[in-house]
Structures are given as structure tokens and as C-alpha cells.
N, C-alpha and C positions, 0 to 999 in steps of 0.2 A: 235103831240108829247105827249107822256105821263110824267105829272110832278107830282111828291108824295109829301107833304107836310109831316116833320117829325120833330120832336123836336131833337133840339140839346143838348145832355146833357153838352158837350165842351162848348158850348156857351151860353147853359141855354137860349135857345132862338128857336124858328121854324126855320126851311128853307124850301126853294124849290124844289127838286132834279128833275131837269133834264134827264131822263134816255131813252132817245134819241124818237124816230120815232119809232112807231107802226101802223099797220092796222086798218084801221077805222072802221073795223068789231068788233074790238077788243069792241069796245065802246058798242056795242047792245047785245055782247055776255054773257047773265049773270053767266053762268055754266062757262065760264073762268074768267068772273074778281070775283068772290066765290070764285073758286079754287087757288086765289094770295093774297085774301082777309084776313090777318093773323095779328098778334100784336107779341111784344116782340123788346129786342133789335136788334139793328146792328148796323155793321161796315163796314165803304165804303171809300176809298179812290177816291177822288173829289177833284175837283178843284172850284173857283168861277167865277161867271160871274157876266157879266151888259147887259142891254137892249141890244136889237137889232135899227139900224135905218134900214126898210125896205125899198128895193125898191121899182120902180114903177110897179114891175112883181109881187112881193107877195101878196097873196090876204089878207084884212084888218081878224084881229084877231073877234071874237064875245064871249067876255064873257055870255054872257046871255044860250050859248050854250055848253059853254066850249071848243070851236075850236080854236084854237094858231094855227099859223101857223109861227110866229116871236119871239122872245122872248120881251116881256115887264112886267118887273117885277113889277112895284107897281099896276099895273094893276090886271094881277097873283094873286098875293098877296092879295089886297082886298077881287078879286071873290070868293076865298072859307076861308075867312073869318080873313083873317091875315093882320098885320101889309105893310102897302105899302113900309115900310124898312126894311120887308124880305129877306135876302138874300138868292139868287140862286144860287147851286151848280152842278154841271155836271160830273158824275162820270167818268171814269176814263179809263174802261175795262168791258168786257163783264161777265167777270166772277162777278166785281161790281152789275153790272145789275141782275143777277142772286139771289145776297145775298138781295139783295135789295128787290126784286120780291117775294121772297120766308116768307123773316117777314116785311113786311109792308103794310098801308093800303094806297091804288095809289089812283089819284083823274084823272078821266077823265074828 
């Protein structure tokens, strides 16, 4: 899953953005994540979450790698340097996804 860490100016605070399941090719391809790799504001309609409890079928998350496969936010939130009461939000719609993609910088 690809999650962006982004400053909230609303909350004057970071979050997490959620912006769902991508290809794990995504991660090694440097000429695409350049090409999404951008600054500046935006606006996304989202919603919030809380952790996930995994199953016994999900495989265990590795931060040290950056592989999520569940959601566990203070976890998250530490690995690339944030507060573990970050909160995480999940956007909305795809077109979301798009504005998002377009000025922000993603953390794989």
C-alpha cells in the first residue's frame, strides 16, 4: 500500500494518507516515483482510520523495509519519522488519488 505523509495545515499537524494498493514494482521504479515526486499544496477529501487487527492469513508488516501489508498506525508513523499519534486518513475517490499523486511527496 502506498502511504504519503503530508502536513495538515486544518490541523496544523502531519498525517498519513492512505491512497490505497499499488504494484510492488512501483517501489524499484525510480523514473516513476521522480515523475510523482512534486511539492506544493493540496486538497483531498478523506476520511480517518485506526489500526487494523490482522489475521492469521496476513503476512506480519516490516518496517525496516517499508512493507505494510495491514494497517498499524503508530508503527507507520514512527518508521518515517512522525509522531506514533499521527493520524491516518484514507482518501476518498480516485480522482483523490490523482490530486494527491500529482503535488505530493509519497513515502514507499
Amino acid at each position: 500500500m502506498l502511504v504519503t505523509p503530508l502536513h495538515s495545515d486544518e490541523w496544523n499537524r502531519p498525517v498519513l494518507v492512505n491512497r490505497g494498493w499499488v504494484p510492488s514494482t512501483w517501489r524499484s521504479d525510480t523514473q516513476f516515483r521522480q515523475q510523482w515526486e512534486t511539492s506544493g499544496t493540496v486538497s483531498l477529501e478523506a476520511v480517518t482510520r485506526v489500526s487494523e487487527d490482522p489475521s492469521s492469513f496476513v503476512p506480519q508488516n516490516n518496517p525496516k523495509t517499508g512493507e505494510w501489508f495491514w494497517i498499524d498506525i503508530p508503527t507507520m508513523a514512527t518508521a518515517v519519522g512522525l509522531p506514533a499519534d499521527t493520524p491516518l486518513v484514507e482518501v476518498g475517490c480516485n480522482f483523490c488519488l490523482c490530486v494527491i499523486a500529482e503535488n505530493a511527496r509519497h513515502c514507499l
